[in-house]
C-alpha positions as CSV (number, residue, x, y, z in Angstrom):
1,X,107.7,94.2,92.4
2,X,106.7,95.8,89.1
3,X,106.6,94.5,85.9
4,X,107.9,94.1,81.9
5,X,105.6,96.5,79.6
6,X,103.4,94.7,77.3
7,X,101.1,94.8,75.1
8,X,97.8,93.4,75.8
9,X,96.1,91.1,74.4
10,X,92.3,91.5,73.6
11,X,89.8,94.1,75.3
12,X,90.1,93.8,79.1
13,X,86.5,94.4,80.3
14,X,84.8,96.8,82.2
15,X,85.1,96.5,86.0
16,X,81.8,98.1,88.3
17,X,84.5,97.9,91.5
18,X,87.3,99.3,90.1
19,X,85.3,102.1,88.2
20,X,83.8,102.7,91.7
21,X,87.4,104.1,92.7
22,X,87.5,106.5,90.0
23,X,84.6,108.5,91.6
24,X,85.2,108.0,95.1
25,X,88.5,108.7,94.8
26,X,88.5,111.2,92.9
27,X,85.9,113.0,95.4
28,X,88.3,112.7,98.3
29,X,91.1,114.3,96.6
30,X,89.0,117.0,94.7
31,X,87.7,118.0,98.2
32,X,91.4,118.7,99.6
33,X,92.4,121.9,98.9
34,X,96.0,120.9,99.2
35,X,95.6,118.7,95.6
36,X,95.7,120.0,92.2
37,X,94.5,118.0,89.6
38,X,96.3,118.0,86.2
39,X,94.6,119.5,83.5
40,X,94.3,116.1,81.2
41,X,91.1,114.1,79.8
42,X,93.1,111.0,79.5
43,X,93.8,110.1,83.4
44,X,93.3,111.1,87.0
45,X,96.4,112.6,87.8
46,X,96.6,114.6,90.6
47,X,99.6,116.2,92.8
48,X,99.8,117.4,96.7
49,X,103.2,119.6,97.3
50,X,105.1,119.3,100.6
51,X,102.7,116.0,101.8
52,X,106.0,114.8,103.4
53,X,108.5,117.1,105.6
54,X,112.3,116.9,104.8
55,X,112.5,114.9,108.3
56,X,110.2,112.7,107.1
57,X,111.8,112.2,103.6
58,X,115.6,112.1,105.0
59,X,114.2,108.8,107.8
60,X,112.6,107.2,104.1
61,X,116.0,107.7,102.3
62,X,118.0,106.3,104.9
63,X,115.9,103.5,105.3
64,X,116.3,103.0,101.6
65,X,120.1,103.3,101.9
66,X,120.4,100.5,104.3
67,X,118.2,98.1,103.0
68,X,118.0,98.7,98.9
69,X,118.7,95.8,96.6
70,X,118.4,95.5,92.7
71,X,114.6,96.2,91.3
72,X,112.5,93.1,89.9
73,X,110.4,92.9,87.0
74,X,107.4,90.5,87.4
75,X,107.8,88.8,84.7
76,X,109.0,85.5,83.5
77,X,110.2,87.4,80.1
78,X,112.2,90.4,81.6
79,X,114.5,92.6,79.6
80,X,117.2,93.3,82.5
81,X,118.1,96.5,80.9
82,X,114.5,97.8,81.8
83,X,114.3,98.8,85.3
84,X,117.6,99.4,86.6
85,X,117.0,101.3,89.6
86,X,117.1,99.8,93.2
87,X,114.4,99.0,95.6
88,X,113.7,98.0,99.3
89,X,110.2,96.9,100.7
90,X,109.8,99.5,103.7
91,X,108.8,98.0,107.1
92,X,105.3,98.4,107.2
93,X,104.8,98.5,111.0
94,X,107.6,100.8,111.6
95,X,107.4,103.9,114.0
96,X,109.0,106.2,110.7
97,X,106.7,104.4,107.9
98,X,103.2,103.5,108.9
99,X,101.9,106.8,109.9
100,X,102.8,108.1,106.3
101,X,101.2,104.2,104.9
102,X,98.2,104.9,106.7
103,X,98.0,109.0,105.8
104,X,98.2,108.3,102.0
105,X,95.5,105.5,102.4
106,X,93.5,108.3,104.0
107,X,94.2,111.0,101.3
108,X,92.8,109.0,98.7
109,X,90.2,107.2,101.2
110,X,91.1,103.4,100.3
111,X,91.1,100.9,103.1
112,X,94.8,100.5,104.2
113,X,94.3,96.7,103.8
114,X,93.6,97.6,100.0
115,X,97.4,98.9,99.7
116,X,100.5,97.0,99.1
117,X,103.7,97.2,100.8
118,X,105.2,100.4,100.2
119,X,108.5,100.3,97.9
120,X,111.5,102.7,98.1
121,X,113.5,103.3,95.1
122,X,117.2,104.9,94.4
123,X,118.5,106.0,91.3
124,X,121.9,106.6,90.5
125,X,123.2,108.4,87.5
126,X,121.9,106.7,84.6
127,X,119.6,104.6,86.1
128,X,115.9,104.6,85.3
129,X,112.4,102.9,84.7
130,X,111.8,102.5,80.9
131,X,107.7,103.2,79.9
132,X,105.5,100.6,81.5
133,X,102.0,100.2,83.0
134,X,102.0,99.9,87.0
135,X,98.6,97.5,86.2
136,X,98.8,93.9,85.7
137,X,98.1,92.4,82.1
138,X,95.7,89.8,82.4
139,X,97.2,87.7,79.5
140,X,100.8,87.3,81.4
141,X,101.6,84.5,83.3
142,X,101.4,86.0,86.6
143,X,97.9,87.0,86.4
144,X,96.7,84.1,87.9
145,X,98.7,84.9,91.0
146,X,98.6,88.2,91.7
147,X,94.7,88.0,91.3
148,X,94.0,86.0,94.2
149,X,96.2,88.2,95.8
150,X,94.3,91.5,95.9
151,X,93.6,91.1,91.8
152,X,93.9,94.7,89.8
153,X,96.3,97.5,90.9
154,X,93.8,100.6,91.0
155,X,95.8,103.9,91.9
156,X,99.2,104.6,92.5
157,X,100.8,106.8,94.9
158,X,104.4,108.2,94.5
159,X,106.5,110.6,96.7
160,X,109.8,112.2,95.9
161,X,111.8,112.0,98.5
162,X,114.6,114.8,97.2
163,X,115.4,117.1,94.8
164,X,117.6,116.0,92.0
165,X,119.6,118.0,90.4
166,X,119.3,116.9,86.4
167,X,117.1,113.8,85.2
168,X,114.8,111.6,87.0
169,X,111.3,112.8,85.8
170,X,108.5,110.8,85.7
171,X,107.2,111.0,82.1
172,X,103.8,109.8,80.9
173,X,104.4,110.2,76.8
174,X,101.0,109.3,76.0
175,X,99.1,112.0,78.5
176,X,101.8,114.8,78.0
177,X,102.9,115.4,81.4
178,X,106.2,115.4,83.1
179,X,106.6,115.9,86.2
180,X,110.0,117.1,87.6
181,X,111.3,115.4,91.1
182,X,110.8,117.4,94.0
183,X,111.4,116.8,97.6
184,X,107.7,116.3,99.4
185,X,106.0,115.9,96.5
186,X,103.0,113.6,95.9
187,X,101.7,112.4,92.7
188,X,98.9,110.0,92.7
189,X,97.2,108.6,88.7
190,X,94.5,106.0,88.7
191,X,95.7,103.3,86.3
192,X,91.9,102.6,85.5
193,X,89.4,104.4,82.9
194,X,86.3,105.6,84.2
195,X,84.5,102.7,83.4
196,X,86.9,100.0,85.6
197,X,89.1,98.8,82.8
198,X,93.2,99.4,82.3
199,X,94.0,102.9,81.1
200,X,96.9,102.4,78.3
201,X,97.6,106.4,78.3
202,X,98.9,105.8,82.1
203,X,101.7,104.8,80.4
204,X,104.8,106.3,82.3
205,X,108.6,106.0,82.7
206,X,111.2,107.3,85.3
207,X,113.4,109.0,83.2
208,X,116.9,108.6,83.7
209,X,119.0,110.5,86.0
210,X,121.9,112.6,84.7
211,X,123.2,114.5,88.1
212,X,122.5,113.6,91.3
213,X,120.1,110.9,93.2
214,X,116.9,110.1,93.0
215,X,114.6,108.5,95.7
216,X,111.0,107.7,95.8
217,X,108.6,105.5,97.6
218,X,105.4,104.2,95.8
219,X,102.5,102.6,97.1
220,X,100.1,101.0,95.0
221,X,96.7,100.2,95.9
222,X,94.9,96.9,94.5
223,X,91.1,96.7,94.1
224,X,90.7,93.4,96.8
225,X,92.5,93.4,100.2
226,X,96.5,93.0,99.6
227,X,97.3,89.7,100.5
228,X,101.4,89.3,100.5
């Protein structure tokens, strides 16, 4: 599931864990010579080309085909107009899934326990994802659950799965970066500041798609063990 965009109440504090995975993260991936990061001071956004093979991304979309429903907001206030893509929870423990769960676990070096299920995602002309946070805002409702369940979202992980012809790029307004689908493509952004606490210029949206489909899977890493 993701979630309605809000505004935040108050000052979320500082977080020693979750500012831990800034650094060590950020090591792992500054040490492959296969990443780039992007040139910003407002996030750690970084991108690895070809990380999945166009066998491997052709299996993912298929599976998304066959098993994709209408996205979810977690929310209990959602604008239905927001997210108006579809999704599918891919099999964890399947043959064609976990070894690429488990590699992008290793590429950022966070215990797979640590990551939730990975979503696939289809867009259709003129679907899309409007701006939103992939954290969780402590002052909605569903804080309370989702923090025994793993508490705060850290970093995200998003491939592209294929090329799309017009639309469909990921767009973070407040950090200046757009990012153009492309088949293989990895982009991974810590939703945290250095110091453990939400980063509001992670602010992103999947812009929507004028020619063509988009897929994607996403996998997003919490700062507890994922607990379903």
């Amino acid at each position: 599931m993701s979630f309605f965009q809000r505004k935040p109440k108050g000052h979320p504090a500082a977080s020693p864990l979750r500012a831990r995975f800034a650094v060590t993260v950020a090591e792992h991936l500054d040490a492959n010579p296969a990443v780039t990061r992007v040139a910003t001071d407002t996030a750690q956004i970084y991108y690895y080309p070809d990380f999945l093979t166009p066998a491997q991304c052709a299996t993912l979309m298929a599976m998304i085909d066959a098993n994709r429903r209408p996205s979810t907001l977690l929310s209990d206030r959602p604008d239905y107009g927001f997210r108006t893509s579809e999704s599918c929870d891919m099999a964890r423990w399947s043959p064609d899934v976990q070894p690429i769960d488990e590699s992008i676990a290793a590429l950022l070096g966070i215990a797979p326990e640590q990551g939730e299920t990975m979503q696939g995602q289809r867009y259709a002309p003129g679907q899309q994802f409007r701006a939103h946070h992939d954290y969780f805002h402590e002052s909605e409702s569903y804080w309370e659950k989702v923090r025994v369940h793993g508490g705060q979202r850290t970093w995200t992980a998003m491939i592209y799965l294929n090329d799309v012809a017009e639309g469909g790029a990921t767009w973070f307004p407040q950090a200046g970066i757009r990012v153009a689908p492309r088949q293989g493509l990895l982009l991974a952004w810590n939703n945290m500041k250095p110091d453990g606490s939400p980063n509001e210029m992670t602010l992103h949206e999947g812009m929507p798609v004028v020619e063509g489909t988009k897929y994607v899977i996403t996998k997003w890493f919490r700062e507890g063990n994922w607990v379903s």
